[in-house]
KOLDO-203641 format. One record per residue: residue number from 1; x, y, z of N, C-alpha, C, O in turn. Coordinates in nm, 3 decimals, m for minus. Example, Ala and Ser with C-alpha at 12.3 -4.5 7.8 and 13.67 -1.06 7.14 Angstrom:
> 1,1.319,m0.569,0.780,1.230,m0.450,0.780,1.320,m0.330,0.780,1.424,m0.332,0.846;
> 2,1.285,m0.225,0.708,1.367,m0.106,0.714,1.290,0.003,0.787,1.341,0.114,0.804;
This chain:
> 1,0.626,m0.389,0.677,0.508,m0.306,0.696,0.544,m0.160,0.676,0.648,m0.112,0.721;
> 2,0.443,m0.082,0.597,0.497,0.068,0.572,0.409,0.108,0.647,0.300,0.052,0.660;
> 3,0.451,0.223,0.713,0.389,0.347,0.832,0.323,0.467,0.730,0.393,0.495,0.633;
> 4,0.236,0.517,0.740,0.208,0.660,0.717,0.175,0.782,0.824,0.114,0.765,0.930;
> 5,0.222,0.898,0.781,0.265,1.011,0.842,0.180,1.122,0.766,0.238,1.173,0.670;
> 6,0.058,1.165,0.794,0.009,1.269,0.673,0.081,1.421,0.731,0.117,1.455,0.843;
> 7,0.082,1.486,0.611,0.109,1.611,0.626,0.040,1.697,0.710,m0.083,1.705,0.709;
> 8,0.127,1.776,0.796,0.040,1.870,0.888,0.053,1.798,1.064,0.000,1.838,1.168;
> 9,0.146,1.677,1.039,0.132,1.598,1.217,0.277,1.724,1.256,0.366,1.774,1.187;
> 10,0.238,1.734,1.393,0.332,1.801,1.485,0.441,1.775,1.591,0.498,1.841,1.677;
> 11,0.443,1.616,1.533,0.508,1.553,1.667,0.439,1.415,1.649,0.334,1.380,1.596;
> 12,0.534,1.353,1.709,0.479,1.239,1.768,0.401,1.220,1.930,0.455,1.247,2.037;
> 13,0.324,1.190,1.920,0.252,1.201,2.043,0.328,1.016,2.137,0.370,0.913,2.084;
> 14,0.317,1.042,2.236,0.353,0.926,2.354,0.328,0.795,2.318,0.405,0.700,2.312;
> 15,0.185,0.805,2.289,0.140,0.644,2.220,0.137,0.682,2.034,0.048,0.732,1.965;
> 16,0.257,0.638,2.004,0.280,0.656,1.889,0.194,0.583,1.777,0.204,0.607,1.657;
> 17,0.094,0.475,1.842,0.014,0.391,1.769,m0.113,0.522,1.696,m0.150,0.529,1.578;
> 18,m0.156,0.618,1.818,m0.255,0.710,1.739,m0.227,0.748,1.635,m0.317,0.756,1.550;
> 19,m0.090,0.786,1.602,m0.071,0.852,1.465,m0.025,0.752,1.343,m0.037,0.784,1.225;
> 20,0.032,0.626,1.390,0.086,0.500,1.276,0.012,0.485,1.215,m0.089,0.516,1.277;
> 21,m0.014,0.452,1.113,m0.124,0.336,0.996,0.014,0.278,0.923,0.130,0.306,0.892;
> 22,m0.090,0.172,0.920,m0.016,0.097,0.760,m0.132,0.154,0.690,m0.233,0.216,0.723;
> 23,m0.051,0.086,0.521,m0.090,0.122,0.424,m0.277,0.134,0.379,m0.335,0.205,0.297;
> 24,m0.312,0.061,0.448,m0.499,0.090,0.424,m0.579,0.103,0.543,m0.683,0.044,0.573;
> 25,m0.488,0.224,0.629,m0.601,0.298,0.719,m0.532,0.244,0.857,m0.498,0.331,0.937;
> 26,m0.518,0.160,0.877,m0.564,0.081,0.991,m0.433,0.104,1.108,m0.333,0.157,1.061;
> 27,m0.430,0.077,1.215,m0.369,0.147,1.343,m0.286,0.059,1.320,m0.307,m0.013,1.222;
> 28,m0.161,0.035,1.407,m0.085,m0.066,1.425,m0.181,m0.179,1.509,m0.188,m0.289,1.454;
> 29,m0.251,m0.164,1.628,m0.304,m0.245,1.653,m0.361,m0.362,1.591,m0.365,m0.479,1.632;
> 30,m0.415,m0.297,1.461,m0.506,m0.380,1.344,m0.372,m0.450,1.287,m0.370,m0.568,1.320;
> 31,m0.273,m0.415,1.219,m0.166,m0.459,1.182,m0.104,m0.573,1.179,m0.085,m0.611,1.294;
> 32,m0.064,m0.646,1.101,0.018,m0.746,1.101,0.161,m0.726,1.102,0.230,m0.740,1.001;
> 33,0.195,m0.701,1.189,0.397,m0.694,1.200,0.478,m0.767,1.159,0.493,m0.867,1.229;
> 34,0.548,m0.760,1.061,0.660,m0.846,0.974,0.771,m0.876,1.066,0.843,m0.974,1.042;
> 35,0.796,m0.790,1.182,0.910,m0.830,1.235,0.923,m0.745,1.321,0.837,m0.657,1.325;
> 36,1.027,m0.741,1.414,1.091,m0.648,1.546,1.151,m0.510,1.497,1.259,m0.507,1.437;
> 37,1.086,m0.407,1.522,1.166,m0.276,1.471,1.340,m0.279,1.483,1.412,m0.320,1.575;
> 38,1.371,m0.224,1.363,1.550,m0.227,1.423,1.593,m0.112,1.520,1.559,0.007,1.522;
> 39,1.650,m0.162,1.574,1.688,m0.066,1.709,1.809,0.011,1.670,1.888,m0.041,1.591;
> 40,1.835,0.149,1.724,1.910,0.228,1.667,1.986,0.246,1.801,1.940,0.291,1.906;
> 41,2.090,0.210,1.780,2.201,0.207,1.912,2.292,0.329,1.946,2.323,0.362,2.061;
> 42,2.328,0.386,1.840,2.520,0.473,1.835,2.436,0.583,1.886,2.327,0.585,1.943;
> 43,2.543,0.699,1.838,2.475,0.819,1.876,2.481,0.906,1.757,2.550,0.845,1.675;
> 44,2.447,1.005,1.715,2.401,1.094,1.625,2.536,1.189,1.593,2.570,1.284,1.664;
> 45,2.617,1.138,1.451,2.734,1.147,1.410,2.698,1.268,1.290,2.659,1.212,1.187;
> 46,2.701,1.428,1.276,2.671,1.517,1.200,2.796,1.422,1.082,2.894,1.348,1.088;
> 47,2.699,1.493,0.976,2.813,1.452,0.813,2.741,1.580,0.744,2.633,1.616,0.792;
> 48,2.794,1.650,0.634,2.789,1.774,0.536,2.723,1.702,0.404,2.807,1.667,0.321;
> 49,2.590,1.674,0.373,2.548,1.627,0.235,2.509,1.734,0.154,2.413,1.806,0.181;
> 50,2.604,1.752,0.018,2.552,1.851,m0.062,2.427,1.799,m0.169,2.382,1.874,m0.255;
> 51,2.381,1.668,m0.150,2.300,1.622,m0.194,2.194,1.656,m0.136,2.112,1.726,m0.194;
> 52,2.174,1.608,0.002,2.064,1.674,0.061,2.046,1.851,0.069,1.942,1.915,0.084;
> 53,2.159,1.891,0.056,2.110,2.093,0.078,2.057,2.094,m0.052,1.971,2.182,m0.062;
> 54,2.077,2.023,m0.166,1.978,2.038,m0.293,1.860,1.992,m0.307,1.780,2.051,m0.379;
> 55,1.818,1.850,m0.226,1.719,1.786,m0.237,1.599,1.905,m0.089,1.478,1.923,m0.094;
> 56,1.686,1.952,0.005,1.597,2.049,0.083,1.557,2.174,m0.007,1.445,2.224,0.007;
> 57,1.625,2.212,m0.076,1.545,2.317,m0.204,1.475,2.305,m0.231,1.394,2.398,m0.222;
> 58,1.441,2.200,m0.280,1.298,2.088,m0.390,1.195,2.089,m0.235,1.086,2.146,m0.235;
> 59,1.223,2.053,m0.172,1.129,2.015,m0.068,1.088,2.163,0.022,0.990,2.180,0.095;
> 60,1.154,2.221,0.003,1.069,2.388,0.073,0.980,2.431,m0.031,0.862,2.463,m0.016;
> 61,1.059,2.429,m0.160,0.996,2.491,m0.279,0.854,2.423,m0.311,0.795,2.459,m0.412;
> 62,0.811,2.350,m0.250,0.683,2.242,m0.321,0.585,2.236,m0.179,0.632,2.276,m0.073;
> 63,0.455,2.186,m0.185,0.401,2.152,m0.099,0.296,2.031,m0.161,0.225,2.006,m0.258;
> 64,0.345,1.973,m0.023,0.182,1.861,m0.056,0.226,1.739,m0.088,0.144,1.653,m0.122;
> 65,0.369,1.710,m0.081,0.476,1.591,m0.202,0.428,1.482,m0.057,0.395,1.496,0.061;
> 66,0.455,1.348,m0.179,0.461,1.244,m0.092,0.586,1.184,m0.065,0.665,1.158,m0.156;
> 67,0.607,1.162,0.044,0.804,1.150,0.093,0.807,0.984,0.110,0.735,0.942,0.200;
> 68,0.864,0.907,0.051,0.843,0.739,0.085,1.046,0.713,0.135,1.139,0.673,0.065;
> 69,1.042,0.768,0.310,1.145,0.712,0.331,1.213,0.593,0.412,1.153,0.549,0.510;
> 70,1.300,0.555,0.386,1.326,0.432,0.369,1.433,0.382,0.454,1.548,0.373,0.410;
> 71,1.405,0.350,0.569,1.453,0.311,0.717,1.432,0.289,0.825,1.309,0.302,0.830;
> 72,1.481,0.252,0.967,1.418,0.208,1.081,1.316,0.362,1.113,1.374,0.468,1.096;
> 73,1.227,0.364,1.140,1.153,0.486,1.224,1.189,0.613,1.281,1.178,0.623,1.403;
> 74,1.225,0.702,1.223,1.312,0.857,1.247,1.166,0.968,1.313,1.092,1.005,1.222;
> 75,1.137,1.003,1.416,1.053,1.082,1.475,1.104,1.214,1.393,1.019,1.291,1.348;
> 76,1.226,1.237,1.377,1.308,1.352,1.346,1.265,1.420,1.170,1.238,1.535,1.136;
> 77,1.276,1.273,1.077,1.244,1.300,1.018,1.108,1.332,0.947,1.075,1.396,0.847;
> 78,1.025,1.235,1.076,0.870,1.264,1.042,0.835,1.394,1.073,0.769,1.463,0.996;
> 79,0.875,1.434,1.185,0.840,1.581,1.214,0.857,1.687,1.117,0.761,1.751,1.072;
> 80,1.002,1.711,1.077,1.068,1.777,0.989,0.966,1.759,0.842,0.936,1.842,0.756;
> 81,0.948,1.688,0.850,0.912,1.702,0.674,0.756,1.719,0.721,0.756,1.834,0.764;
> 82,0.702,1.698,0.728,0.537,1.693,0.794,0.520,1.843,0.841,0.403,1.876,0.827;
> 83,0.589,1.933,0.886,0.629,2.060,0.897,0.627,2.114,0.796,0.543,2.201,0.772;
> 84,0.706,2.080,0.720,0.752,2.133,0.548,0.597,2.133,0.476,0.574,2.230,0.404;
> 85,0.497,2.040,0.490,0.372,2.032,0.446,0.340,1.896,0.363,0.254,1.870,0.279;
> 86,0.467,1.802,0.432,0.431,1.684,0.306,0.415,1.554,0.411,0.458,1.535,0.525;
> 87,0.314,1.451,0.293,0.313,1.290,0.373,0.421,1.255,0.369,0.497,1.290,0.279;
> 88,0.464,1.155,0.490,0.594,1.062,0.522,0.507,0.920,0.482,0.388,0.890,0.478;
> 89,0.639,0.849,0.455,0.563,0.728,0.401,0.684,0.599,0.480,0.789,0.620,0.419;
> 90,0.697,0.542,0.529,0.849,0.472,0.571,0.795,0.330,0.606,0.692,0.293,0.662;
> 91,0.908,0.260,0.548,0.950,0.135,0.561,1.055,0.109,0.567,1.135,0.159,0.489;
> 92,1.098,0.010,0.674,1.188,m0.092,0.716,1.264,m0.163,0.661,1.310,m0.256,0.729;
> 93,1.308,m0.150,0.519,1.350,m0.246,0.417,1.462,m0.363,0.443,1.458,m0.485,0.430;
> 94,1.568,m0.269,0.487,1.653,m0.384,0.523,1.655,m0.508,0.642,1.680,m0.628,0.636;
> 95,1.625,m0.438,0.727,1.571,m0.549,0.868,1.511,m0.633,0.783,1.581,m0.732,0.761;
> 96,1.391,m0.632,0.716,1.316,m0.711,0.624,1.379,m0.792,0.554,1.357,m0.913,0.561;
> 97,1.472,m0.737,0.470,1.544,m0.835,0.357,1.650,m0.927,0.446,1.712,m1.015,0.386;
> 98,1.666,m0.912,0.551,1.825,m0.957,0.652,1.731,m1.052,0.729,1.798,m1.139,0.784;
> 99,1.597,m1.066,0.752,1.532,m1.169,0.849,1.571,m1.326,0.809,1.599,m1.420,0.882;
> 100,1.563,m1.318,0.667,1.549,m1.484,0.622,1.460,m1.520,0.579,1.455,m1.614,0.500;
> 101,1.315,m1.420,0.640,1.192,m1.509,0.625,1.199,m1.530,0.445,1.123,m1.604,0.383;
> 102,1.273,m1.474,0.404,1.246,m1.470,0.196,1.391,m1.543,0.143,1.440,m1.507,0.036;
> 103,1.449,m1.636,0.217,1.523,m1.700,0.139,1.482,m1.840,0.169,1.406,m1.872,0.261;
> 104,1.558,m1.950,0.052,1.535,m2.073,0.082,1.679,m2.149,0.087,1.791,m2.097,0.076;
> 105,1.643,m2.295,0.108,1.784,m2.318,0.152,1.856,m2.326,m0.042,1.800,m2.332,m0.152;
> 106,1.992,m2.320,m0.002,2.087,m2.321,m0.170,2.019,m2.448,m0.266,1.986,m2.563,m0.239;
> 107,2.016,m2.392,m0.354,2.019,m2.490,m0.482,2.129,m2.595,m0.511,2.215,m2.588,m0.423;
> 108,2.155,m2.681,m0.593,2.248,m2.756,m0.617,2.363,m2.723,m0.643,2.449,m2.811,m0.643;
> 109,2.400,m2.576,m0.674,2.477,m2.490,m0.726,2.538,m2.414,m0.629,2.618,m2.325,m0.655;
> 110,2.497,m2.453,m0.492,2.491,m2.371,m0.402,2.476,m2.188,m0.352,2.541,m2.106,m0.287;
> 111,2.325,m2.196,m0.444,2.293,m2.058,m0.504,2.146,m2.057,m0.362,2.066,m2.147,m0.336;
> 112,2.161,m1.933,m0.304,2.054,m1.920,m0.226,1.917,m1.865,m0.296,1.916,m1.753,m0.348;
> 113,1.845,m1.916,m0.295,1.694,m1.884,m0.341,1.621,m1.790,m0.280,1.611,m1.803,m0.158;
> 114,1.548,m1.670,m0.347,1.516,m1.530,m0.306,1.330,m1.540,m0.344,1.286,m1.563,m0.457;
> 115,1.265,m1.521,m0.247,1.126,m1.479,m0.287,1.118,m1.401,m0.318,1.053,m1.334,m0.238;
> 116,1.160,m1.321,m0.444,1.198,m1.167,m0.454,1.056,m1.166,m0.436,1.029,m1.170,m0.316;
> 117,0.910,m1.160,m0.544,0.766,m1.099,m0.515,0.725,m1.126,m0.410,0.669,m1.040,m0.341;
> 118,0.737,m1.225,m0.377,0.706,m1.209,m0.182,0.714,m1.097,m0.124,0.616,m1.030,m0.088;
> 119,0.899,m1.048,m0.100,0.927,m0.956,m0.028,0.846,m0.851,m0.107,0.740,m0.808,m0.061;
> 120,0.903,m0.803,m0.250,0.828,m0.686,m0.303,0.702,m0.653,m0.238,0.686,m0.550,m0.174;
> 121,0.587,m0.765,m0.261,0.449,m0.735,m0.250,0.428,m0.736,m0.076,0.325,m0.681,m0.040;
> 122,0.494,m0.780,0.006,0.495,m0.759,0.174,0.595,m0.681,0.204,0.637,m0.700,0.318;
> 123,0.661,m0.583,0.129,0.731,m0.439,0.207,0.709,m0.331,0.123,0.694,m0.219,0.172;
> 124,0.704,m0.352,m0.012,0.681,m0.249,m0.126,0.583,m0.228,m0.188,0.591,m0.169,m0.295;
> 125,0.480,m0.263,m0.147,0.360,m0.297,m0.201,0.277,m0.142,m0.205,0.212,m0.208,m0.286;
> 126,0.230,m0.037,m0.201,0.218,0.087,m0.197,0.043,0.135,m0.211,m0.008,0.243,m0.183;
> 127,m0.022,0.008,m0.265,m0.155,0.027,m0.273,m0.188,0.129,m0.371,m0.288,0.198,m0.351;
> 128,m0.106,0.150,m0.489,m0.163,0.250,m0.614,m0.119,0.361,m0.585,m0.165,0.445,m0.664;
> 129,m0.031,0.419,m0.486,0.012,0.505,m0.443,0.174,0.567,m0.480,0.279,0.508,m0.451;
> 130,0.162,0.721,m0.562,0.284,0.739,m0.575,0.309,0.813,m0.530,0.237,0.886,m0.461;
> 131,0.487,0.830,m0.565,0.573,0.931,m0.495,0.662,1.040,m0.544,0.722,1.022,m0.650;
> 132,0.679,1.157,m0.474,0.742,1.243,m0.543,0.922,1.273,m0.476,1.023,1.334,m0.509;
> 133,0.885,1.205,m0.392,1.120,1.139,m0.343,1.084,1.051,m0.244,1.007,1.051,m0.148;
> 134,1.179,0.960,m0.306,1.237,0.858,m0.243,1.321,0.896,m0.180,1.404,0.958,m0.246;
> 135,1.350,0.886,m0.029,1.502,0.865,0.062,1.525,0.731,0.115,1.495,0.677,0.221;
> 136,1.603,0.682,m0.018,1.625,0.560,0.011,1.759,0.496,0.000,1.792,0.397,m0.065;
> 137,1.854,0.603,0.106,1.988,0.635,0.170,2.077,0.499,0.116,2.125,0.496,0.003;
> 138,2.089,0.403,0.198,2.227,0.342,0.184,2.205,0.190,0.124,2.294,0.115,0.084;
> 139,2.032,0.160,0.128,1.945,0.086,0.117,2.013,m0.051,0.017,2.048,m0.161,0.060;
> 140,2.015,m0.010,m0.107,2.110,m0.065,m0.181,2.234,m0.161,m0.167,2.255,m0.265,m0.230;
> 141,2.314,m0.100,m0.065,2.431,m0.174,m0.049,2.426,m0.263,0.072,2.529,m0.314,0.116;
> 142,2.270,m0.290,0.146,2.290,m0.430,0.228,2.206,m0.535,0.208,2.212,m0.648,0.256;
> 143,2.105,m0.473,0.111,2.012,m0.626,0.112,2.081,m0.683,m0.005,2.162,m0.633,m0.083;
> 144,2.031,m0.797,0.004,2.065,m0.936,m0.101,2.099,m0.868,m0.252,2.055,m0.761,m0.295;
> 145,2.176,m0.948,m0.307,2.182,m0.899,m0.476,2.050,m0.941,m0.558,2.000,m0.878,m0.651;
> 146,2.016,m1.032,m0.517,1.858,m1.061,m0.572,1.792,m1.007,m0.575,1.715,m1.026,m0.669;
> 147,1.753,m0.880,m0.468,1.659,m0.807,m0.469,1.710,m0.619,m0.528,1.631,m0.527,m0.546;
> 148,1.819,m0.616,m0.539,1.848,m0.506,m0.570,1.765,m0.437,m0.759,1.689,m0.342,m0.777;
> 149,1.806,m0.504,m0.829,1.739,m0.504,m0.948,1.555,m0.490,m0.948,1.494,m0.410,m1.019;
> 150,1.504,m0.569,m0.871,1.361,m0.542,m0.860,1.292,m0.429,m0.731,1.174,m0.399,m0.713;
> 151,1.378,m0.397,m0.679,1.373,m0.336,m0.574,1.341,m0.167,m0.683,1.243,m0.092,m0.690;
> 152,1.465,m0.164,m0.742,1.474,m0.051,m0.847,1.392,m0.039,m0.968,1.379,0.050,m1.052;
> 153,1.363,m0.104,m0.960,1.268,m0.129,m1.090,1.126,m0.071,m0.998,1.074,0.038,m1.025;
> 154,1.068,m0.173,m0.875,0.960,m0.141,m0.833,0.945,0.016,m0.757,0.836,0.068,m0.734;
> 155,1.058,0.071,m0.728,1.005,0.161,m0.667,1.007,0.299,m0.791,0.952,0.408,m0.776;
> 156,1.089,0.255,m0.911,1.056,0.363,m1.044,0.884,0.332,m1.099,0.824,0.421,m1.159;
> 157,0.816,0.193,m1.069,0.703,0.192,m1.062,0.575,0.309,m1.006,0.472,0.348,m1.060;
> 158,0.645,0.343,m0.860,0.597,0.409,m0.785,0.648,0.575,m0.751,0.613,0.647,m0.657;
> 159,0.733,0.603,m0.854,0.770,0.740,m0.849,0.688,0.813,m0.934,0.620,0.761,m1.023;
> 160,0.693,0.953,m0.906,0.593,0.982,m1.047,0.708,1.076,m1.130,0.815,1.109,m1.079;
> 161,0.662,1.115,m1.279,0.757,1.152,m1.364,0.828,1.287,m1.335,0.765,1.390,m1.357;
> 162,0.952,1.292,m1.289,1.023,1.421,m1.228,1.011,1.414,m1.083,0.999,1.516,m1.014;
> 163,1.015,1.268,m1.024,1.019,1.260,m0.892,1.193,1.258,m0.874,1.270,1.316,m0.950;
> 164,1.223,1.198,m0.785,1.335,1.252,m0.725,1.382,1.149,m0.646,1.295,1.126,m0.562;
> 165,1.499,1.059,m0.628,1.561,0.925,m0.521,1.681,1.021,m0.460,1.732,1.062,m0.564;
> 166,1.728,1.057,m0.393,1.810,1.041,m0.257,1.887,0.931,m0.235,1.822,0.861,m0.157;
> 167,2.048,0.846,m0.278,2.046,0.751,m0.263,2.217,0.781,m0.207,2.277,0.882,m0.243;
> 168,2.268,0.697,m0.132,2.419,0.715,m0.144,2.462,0.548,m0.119,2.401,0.459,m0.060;
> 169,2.596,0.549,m0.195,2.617,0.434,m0.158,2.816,0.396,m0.150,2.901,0.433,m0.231;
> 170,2.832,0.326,m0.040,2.993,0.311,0.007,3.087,0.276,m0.095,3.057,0.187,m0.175;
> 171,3.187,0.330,m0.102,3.295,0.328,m0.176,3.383,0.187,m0.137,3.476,0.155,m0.211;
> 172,3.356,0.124,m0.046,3.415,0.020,0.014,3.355,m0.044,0.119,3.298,0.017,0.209;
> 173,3.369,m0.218,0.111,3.307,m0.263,0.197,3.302,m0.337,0.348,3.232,m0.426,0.396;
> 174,3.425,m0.245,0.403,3.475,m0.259,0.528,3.540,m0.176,0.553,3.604,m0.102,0.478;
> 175,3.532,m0.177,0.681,3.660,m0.042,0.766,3.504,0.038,0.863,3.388,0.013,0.896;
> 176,3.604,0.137,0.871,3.553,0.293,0.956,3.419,0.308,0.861,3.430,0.271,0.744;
> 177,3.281,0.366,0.911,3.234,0.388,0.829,3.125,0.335,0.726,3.066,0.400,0.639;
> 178,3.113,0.188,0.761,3.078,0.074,0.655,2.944,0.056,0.732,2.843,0.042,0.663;
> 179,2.932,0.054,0.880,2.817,m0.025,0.915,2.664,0.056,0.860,2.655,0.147,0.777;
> 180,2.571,0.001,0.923,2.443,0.029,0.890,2.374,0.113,0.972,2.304,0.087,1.070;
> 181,2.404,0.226,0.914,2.320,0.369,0.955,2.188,0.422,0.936,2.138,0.439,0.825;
> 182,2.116,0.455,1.080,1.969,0.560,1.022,2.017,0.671,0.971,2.128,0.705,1.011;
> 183,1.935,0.771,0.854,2.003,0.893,0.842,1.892,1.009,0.868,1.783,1.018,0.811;
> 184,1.936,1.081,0.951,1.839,1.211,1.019,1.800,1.293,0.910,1.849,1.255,0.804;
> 185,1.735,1.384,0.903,1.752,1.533,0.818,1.729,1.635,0.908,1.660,1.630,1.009;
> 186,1.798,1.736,0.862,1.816,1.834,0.950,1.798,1.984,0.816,1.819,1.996,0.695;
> 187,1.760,2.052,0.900,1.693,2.203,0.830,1.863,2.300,0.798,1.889,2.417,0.828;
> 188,1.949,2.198,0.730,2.029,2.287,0.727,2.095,2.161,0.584,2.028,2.075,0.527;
> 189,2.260,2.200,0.560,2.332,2.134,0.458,2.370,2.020,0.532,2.411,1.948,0.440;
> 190,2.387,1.943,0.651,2.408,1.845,0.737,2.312,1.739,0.802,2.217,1.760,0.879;
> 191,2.357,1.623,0.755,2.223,1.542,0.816,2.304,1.461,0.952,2.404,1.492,1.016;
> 192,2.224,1.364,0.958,2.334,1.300,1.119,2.267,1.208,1.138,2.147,1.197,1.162;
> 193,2.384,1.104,1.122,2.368,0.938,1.133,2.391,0.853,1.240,2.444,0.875,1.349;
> 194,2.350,0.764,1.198,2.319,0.677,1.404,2.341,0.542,1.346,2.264,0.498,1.260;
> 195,2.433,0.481,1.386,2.432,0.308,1.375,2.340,0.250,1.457,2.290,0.296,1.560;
> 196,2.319,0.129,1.394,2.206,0.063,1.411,2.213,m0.112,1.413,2.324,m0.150,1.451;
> 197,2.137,m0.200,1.386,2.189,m0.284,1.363,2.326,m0.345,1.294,2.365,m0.293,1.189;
> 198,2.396,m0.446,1.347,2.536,m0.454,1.263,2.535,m0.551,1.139,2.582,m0.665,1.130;
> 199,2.465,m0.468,1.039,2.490,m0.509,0.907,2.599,m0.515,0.800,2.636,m0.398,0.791;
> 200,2.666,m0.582,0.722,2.745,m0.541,0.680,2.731,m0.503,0.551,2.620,m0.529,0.504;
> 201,2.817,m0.443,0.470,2.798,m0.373,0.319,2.770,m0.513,0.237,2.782,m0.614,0.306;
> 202,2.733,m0.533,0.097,2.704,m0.621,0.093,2.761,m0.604,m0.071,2.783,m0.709,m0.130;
> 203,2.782,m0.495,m0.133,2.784,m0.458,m0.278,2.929,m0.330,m0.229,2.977,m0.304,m0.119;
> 204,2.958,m0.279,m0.360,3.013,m0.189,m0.349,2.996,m0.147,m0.508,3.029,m0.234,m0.589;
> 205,2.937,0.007,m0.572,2.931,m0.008,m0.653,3.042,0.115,m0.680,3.081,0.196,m0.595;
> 206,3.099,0.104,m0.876,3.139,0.227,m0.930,3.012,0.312,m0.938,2.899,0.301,m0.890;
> 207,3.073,0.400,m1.019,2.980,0.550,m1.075,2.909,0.485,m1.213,2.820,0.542,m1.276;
> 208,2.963,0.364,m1.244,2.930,0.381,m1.395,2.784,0.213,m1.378,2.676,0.188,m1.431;
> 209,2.866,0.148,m1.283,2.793,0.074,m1.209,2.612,0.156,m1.174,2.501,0.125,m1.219;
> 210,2.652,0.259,m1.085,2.527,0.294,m1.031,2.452,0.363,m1.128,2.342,0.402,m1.089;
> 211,2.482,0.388,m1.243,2.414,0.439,m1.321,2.346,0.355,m1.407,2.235,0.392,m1.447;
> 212,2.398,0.238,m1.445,2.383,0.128,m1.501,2.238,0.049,m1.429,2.159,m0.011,m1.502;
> 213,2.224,0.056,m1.321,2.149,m0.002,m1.228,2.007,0.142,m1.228,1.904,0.141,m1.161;
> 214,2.041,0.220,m1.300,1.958,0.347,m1.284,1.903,0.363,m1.391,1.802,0.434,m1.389;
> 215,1.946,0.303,m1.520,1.957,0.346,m1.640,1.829,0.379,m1.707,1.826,0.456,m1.802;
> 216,1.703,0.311,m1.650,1.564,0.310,m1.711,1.499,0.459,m1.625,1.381,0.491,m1.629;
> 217,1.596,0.528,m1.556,1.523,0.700,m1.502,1.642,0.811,m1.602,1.744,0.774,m1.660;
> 218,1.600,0.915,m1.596,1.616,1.011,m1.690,1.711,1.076,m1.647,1.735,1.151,m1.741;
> 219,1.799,1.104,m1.546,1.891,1.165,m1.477,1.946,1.121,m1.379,1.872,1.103,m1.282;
> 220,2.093,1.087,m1.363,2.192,1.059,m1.255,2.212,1.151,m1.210,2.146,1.231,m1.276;
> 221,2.277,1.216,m1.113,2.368,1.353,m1.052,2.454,1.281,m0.966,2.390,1.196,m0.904;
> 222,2.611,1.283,m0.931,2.666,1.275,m0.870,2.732,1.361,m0.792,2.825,1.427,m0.836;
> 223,2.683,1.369,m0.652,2.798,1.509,m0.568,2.890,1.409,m0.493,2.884,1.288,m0.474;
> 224,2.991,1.521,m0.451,3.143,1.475,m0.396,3.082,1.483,m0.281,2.995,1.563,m0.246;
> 225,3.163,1.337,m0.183,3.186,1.361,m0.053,3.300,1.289,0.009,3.377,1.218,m0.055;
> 226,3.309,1.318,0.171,3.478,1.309,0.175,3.490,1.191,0.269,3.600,1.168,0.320;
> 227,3.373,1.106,0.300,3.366,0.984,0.389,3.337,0.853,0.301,3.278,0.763,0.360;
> 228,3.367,0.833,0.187,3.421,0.704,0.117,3.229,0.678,0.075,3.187,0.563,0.058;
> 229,3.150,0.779,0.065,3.024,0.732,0.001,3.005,0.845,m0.107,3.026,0.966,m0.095;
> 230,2.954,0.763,m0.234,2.858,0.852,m0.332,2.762,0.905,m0.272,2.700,0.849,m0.182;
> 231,2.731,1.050,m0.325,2.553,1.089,m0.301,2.518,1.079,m0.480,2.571,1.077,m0.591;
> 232,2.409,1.077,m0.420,2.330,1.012,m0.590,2.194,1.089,m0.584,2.109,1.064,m0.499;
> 233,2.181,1.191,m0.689,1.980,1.197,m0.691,1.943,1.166,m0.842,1.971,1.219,m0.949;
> 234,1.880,1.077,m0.810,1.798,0.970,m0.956,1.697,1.102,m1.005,1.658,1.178,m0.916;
> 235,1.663,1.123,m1.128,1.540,1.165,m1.118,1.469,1.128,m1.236,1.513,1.147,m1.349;
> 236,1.317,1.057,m1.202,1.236,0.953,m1.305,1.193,1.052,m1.416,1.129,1.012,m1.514;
């Protein structure tokens, strides 16, 4: 289920249902819930993204953009950007893809079977609605390999031309570092991450890899960082 956040909210108010909608109007009450919000456990670990102090340029410099980001429920980040003057748009993706409800049992081959349009059209589904950045952080490296390819494909569907993805992804798929993080934004070059459910990495890609997987948008950028993840901004 995707949440909307219009531009101009000040906060989250107590009963957070007044300000939720899904995608055609309607309160959470009205809502059909796909599943249990993921719960965000750790505590709030600052990291230095020179990806994001570039992608906050773009986002002071503009008003009015639609933000479709992509993780458990960040108050932090709804505020923050809704401030800035733009809609928040967020969904749950991975909790979603990690439930089960979209696999079937293995094939003869012992190949697990993926509802990929299922999931697409019940988490990505957007109602004709596009976007001008995606923050769709680590997203990539835990759901299924089945869905990674259409996942990318559908949400270049929904970008508009000279929009903008936010993406990073682990250099390795275990150790310090690996689990499954919310990622904050913060009004400065530093964002700050919070573990969350214990997911594990699921992919690990190269540079030439992630570009490859990008190849149908018009621009890669790669910045350096010093905790074993790419930052990546796609732009359609």
């Amino acid at each position: 289920m995707m949440s909307i956040f219009p531009a101009g909210s000040t906060g989250l108010r107590s009963k957070t249902d007044d300000v939720m909608r899904n995608i055609f109007g309607k309160t959470q009450h009205g809502a059909q819930a796909t599943g249990s919000p993921t719960v965000l456990t750790g505590p709030r670990v600052p990291r230095h993204s020179s990806a994001w102090k570039d992608l906050l340029k773009f986002l002071k410099a503009e008003q009015g953009l639609r933000i479709l980001d992509i993780g458990p429920t960040s108050p932090t980040n709804i505020n923050f950007l809704t401030t800035l003057g733009h809609g928040v748009y967020m969904a749950d993706v991975v909790n979603e893809a990690l439930r089960g409800n979209w696999m079937s049992a293995p094939d003869e081959n012992g190949a697990t079977q993926f509802d990929v349009e299922g999931f697409l059209d019940n988490n990505l589904d957007f109602a004709g609605r596009e976007f001008d950045v995606i923050l769709l952080w680590t997203t990539l490296d835990y759901v299924p390999q089945a869905l990674v390819g259409p996942m990318i494909k559908r949400l270049r569907s929904t970008l508009r031309p000279g929009g903008r993805v936010l993406t990073f992804f682990h250099t390795r798929n275990h150790g310090p570092d690996t689990g499954f993080c919310r990622y904050h934004v913060t009004d400065s070059d530093t964002i700050e991450t919070q573990e969350t459910t214990g997911y594990a990495v699921q992919h690990v890609y190269t540079n030439r890899t992630i570009e490859k997987l990008f190849e149908t948008y018009n621009n890669t950028k790669f910045y350096l960082a010093k905790d074993n993840l790419y930052e990546v901004i796609i732009t359609r």
